[in-house]
TIFINU-367634 format. One record per residue: residue number from 1; residue in three letters; z, x, y of N, C-alpha, C, O, CB in turn. Coordinates in nm, 4 decimals. Glycine has a CB too. Layout:
BEGIN
- NUM / ALA / Z / X / Y / Z / X / Y / Z / X / Y / Z / X / Y / Z / X / Y;
...
END
This chain:
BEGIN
- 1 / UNK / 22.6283 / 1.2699 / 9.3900 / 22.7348 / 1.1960 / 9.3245 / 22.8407 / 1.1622 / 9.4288 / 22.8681 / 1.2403 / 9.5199 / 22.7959 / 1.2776 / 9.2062;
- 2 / UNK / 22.9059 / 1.0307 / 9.4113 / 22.9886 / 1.0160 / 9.5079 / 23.0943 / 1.0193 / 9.4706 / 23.1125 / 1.0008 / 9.3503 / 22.9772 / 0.9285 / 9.5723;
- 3 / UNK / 23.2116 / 1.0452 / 9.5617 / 23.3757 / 1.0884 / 9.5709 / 23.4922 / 0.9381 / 9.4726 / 23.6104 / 0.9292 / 9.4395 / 23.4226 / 1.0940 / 9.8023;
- 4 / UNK / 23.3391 / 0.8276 / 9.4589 / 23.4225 / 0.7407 / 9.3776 / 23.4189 / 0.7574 / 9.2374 / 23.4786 / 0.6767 / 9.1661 / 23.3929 / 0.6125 / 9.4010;
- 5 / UNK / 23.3220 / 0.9039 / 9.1628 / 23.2764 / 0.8522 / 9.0873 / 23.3742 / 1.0043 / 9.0286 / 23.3710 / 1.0207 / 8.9066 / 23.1130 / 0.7991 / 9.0871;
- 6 / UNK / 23.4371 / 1.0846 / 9.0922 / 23.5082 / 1.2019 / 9.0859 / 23.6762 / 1.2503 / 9.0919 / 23.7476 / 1.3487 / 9.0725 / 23.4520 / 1.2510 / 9.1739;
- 7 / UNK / 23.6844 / 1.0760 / 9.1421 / 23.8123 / 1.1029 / 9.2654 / 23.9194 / 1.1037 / 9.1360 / 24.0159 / 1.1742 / 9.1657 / 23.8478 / 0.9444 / 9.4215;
- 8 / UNK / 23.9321 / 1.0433 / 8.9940 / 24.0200 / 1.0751 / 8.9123 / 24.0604 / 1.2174 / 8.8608 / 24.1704 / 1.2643 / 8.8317 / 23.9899 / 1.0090 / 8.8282;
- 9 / UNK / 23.9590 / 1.2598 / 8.8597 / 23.9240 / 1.4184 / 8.8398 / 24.0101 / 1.5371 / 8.9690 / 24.0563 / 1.6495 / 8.9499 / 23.7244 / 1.4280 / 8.8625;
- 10 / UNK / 24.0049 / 1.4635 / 9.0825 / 24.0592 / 1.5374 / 9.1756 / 24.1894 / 1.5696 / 9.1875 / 24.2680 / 1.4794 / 9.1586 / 24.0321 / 1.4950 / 9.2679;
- 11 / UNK / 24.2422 / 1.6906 / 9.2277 / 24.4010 / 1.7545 / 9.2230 / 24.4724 / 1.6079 / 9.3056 / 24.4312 / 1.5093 / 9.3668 / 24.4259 / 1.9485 / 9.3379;
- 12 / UNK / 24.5832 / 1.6580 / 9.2688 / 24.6494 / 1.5278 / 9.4107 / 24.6580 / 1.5598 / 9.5032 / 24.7212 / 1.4864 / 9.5792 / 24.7789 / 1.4650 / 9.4223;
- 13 / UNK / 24.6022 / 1.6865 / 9.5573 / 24.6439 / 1.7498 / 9.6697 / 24.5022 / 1.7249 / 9.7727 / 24.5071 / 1.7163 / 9.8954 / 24.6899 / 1.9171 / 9.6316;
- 14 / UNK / 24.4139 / 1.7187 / 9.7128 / 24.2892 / 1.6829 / 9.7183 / 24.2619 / 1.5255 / 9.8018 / 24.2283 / 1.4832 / 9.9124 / 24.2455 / 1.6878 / 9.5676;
- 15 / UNK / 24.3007 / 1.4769 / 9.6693 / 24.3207 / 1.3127 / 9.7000 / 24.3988 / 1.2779 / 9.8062 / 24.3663 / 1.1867 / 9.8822 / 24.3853 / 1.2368 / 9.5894;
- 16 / UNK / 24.5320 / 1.3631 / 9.8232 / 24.5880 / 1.3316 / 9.9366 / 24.5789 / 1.3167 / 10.0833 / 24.6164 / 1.2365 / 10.1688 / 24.6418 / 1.3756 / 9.9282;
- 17 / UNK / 24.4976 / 1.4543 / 10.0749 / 24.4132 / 1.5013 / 10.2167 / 24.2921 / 1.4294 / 10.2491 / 24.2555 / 1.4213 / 10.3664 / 24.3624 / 1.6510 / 10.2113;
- 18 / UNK / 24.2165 / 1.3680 / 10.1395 / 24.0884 / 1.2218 / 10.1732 / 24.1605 / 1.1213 / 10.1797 / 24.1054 / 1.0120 / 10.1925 / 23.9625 / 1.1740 / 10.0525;
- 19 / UNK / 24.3203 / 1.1310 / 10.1719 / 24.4108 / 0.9661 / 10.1905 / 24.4494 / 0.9542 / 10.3758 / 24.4487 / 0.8637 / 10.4593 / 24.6180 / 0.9723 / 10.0701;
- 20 / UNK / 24.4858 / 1.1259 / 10.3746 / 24.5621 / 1.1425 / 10.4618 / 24.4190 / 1.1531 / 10.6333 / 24.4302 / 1.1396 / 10.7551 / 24.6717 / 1.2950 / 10.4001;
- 21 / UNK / 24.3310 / 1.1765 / 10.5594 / 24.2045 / 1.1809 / 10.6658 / 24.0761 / 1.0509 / 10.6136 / 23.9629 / 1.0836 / 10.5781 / 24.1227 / 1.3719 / 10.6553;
- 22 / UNK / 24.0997 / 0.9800 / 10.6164 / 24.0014 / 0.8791 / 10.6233 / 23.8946 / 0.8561 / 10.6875 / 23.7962 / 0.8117 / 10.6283 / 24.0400 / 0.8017 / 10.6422;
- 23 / UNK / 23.8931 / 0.8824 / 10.8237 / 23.8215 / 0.9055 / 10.8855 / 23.6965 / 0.9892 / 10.9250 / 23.6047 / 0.9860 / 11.0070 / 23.8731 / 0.9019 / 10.9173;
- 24 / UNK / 23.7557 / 1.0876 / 10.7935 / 23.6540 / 1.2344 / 10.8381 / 23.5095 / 1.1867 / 10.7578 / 23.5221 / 1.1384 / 10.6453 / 23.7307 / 1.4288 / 10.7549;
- 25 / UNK / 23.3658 / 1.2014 / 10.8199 / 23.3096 / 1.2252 / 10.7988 / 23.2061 / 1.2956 / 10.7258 / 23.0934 / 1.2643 / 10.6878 / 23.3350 / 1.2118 / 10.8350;
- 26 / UNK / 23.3247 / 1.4692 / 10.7120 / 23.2041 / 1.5665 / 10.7366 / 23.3948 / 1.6707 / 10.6340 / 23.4931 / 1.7106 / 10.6963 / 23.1056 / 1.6103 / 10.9874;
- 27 / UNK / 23.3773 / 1.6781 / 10.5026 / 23.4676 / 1.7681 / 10.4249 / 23.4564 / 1.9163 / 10.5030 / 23.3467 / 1.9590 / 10.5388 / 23.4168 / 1.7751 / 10.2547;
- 28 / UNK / 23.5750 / 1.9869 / 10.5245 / 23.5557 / 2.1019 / 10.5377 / 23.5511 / 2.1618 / 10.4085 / 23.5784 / 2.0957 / 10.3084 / 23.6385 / 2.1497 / 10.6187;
- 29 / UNK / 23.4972 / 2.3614 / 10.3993 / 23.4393 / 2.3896 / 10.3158 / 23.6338 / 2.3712 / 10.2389 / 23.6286 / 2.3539 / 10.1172 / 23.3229 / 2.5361 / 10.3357;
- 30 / UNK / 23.6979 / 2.3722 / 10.2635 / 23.8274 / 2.4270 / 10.1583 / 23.8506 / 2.2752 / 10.0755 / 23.9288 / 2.2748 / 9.9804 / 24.0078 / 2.4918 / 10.2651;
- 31 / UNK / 23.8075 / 2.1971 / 10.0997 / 23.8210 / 2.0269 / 9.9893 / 23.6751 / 2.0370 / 9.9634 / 23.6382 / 1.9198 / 9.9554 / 23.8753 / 1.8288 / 10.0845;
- 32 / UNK / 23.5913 / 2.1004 / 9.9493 / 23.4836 / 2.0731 / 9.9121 / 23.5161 / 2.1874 / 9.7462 / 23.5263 / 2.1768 / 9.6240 / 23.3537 / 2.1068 / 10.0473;
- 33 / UNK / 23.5202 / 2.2869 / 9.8540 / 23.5487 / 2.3694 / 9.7195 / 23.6405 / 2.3223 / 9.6288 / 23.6222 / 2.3264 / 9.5072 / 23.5958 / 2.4985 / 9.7440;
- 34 / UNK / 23.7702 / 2.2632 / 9.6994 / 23.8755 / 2.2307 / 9.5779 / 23.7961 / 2.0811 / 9.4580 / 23.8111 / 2.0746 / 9.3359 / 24.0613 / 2.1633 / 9.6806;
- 35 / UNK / 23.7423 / 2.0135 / 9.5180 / 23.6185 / 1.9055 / 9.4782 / 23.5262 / 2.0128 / 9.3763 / 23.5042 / 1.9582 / 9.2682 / 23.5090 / 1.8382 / 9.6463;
- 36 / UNK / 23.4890 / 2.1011 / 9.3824 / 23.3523 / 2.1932 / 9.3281 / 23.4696 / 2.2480 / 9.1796 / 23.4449 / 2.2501 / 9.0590 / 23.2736 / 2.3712 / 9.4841;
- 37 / UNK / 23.6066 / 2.2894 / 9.2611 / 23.6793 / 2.3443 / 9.1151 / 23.6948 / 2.2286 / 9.0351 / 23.6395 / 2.2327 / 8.9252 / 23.8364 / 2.4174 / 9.1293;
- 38 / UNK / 23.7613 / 2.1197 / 9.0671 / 23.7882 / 2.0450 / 8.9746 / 23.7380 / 1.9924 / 8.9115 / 23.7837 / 1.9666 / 8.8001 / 23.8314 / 1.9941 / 8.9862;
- 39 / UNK / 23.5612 / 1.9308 / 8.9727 / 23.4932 / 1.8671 / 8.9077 / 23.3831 / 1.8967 / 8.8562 / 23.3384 / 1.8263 / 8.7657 / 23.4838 / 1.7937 / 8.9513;
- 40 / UNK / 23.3002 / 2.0312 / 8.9119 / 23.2055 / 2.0997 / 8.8422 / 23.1070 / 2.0338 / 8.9453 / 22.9914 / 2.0760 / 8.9415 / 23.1906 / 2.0773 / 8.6713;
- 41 / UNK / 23.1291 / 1.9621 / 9.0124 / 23.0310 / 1.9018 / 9.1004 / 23.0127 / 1.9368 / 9.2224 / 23.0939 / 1.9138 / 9.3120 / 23.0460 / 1.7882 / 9.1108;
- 42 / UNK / 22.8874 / 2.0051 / 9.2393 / 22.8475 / 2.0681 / 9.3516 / 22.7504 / 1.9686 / 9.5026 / 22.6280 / 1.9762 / 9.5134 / 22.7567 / 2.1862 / 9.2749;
- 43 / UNK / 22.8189 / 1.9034 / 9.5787 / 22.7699 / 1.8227 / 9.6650 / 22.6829 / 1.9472 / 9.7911 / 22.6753 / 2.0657 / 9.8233 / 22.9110 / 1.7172 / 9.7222;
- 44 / UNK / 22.6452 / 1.8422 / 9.8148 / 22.5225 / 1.9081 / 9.9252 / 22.5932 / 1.9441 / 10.0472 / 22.6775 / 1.8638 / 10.0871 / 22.3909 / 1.7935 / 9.9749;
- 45 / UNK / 22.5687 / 2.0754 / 10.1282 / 22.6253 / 2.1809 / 10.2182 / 22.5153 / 2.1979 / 10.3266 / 22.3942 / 2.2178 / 10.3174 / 22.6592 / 2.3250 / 10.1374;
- 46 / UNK / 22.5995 / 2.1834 / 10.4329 / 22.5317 / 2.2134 / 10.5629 / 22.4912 / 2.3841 / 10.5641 / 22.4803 / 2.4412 / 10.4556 / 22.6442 / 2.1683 / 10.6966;
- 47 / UNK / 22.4742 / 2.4456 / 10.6684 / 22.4813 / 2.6199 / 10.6947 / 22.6061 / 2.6293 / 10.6817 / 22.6421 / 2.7174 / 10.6036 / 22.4325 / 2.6941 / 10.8429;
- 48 / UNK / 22.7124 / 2.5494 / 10.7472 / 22.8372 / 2.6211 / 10.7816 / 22.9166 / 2.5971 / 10.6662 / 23.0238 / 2.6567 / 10.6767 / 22.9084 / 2.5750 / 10.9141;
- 49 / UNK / 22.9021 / 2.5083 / 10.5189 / 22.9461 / 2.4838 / 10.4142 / 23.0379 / 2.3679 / 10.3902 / 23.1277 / 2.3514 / 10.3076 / 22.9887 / 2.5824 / 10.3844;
- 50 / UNK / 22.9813 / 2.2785 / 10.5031 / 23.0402 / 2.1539 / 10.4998 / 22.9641 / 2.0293 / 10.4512 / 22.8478 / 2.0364 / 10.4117 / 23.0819 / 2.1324 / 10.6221;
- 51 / UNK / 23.0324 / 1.9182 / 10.4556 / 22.9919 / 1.8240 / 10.3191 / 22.9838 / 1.6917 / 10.4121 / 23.0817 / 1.6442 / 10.4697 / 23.1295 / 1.8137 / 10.1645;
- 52 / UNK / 22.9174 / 1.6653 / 10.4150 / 22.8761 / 1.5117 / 10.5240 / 22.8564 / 1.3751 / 10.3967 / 22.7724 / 1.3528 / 10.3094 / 22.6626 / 1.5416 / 10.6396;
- 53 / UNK / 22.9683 / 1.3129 / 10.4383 / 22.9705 / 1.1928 / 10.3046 / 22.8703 / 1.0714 / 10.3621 / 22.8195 / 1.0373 / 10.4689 / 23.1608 / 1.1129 / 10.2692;
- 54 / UNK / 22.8729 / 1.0465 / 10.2819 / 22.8403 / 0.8823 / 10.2664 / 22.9066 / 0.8099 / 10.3397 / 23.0208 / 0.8319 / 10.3803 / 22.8627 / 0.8201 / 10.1408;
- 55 / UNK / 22.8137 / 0.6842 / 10.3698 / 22.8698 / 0.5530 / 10.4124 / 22.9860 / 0.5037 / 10.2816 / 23.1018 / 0.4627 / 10.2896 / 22.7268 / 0.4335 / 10.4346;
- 56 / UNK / 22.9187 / 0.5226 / 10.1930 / 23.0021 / 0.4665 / 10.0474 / 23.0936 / 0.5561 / 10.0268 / 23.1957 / 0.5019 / 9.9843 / 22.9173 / 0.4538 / 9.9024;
- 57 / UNK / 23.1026 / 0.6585 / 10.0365 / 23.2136 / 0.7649 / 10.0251 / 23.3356 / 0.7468 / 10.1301 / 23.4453 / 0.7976 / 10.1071 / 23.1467 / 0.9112 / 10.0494;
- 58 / UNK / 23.3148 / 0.6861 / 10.2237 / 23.3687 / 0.7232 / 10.3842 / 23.4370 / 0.5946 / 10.3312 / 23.5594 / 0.6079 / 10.3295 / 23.2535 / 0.7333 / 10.5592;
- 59 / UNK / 23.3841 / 0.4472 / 10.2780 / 23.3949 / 0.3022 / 10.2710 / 23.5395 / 0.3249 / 10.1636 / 23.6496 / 0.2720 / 10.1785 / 23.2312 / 0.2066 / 10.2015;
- 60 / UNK / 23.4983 / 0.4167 / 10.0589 / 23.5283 / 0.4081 / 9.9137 / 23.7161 / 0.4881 / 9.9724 / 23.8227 / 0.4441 / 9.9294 / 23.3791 / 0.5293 / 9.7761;
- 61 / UNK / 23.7070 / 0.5742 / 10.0466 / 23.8104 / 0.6705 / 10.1277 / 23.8864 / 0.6198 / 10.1734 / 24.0035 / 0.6448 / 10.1451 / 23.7784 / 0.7441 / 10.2223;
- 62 / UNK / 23.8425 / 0.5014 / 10.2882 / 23.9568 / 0.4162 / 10.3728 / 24.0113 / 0.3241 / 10.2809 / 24.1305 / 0.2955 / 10.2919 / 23.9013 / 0.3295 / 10.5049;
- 63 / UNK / 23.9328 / 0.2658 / 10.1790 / 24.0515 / 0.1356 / 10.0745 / 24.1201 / 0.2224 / 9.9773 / 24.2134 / 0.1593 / 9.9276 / 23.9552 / -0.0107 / 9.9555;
- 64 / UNK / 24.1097 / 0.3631 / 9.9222 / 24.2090 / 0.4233 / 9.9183 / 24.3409 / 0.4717 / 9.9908 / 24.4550 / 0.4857 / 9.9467 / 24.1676 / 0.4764 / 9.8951;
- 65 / UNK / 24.2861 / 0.4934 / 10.1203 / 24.3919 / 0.5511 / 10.2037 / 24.4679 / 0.3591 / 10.2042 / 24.5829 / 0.3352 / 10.1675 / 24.3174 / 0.6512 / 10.3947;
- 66 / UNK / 24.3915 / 0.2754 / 10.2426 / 24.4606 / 0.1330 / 10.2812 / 24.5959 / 0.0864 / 10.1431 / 24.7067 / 0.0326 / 10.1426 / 24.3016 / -0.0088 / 10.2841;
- 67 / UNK / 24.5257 / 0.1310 / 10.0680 / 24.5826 / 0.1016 / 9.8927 / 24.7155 / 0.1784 / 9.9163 / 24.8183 / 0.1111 / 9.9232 / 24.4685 / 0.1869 / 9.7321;
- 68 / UNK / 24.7233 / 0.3227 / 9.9303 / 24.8010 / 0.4052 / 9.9221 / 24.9318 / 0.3402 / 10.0410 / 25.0427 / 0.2941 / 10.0142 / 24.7203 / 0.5472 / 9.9455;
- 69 / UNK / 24.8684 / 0.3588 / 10.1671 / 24.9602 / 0.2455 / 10.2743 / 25.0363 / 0.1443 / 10.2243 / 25.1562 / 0.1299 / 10.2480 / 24.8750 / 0.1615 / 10.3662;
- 70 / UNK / 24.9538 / 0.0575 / 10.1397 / 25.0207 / -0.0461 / 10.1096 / 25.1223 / -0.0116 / 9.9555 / 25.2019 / -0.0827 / 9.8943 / 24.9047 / -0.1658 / 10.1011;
- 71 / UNK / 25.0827 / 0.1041 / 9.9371 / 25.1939 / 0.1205 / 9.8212 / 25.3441 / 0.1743 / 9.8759 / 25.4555 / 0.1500 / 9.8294 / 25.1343 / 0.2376 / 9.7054;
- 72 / UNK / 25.3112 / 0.2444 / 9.9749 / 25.4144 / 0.3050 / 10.0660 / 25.5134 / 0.2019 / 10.1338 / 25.6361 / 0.1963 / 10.1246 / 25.3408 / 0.3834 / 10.1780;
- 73 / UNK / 25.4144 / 0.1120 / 10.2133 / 25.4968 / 0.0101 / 10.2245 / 25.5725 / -0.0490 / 10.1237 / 25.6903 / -0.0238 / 10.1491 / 25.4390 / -0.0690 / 10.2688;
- 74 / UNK / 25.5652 / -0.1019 / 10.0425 / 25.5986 / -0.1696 / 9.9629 / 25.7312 / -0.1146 / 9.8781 / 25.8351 / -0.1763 / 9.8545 / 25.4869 / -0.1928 / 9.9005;
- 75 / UNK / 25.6885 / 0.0430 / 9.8338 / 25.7834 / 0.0925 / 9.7962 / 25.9092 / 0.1278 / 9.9231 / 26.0150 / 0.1516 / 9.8648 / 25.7249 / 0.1993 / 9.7230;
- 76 / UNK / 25.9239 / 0.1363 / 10.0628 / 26.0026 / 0.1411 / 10.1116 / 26.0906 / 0.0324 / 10.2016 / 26.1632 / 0.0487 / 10.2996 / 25.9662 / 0.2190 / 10.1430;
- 77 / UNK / 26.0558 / -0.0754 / 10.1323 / 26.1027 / -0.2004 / 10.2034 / 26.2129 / -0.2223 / 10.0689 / 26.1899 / -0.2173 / 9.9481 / 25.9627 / -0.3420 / 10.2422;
- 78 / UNK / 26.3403 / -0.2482 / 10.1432 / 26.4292 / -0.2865 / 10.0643 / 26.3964 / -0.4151 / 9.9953 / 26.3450 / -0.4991 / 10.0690 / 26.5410 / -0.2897 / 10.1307;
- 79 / UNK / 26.4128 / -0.4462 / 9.8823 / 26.4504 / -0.5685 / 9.8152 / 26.5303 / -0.6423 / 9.8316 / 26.6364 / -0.6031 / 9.8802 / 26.4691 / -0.5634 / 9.7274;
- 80 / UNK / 26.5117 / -0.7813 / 9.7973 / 26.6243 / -0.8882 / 9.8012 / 26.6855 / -0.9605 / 9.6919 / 26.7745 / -1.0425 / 9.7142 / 26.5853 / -0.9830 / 9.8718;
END
């Protein structure tokens, strides 16, 4: 199952840290687990208990993190 199909389900603290790391590849075990509490959904684990996403997961991650950017922006630009 992929992280698009979960990500409402996820703490914000959660969400924040796949906003705030876009890039990552490969979940360490402590967002995997927080992913496993919230959603009951158990993704597939290396030996060391890490979580290697998807192309679609990784894709689905950065236009969140981009979304979130652009909300930031937006909210901190003064008005006219």
């Amino acid at each position: 199952m992929g992280i698009d199909k979960v990500w409402d389900q996820l703490e914000p603290e959660t969400r924040q840290w796949l906003i705030d790391n876009p890039g990552s590849k490969i979940l360490p075990r402590a967002v995997v687990a927080a992913i496993t509490k919230a959603t009951g959904v158990e993704f597939d684990q290396d030996r060391h208990g890490e979580t290697l996403l998807s192309p679609a997961d990784c894709d689905f991650i950065r236009t969140a993190a981009n979304l979130d950017d652009a909300r930031r922006s937006e909210s901190s630009s003064p008005r006219s």
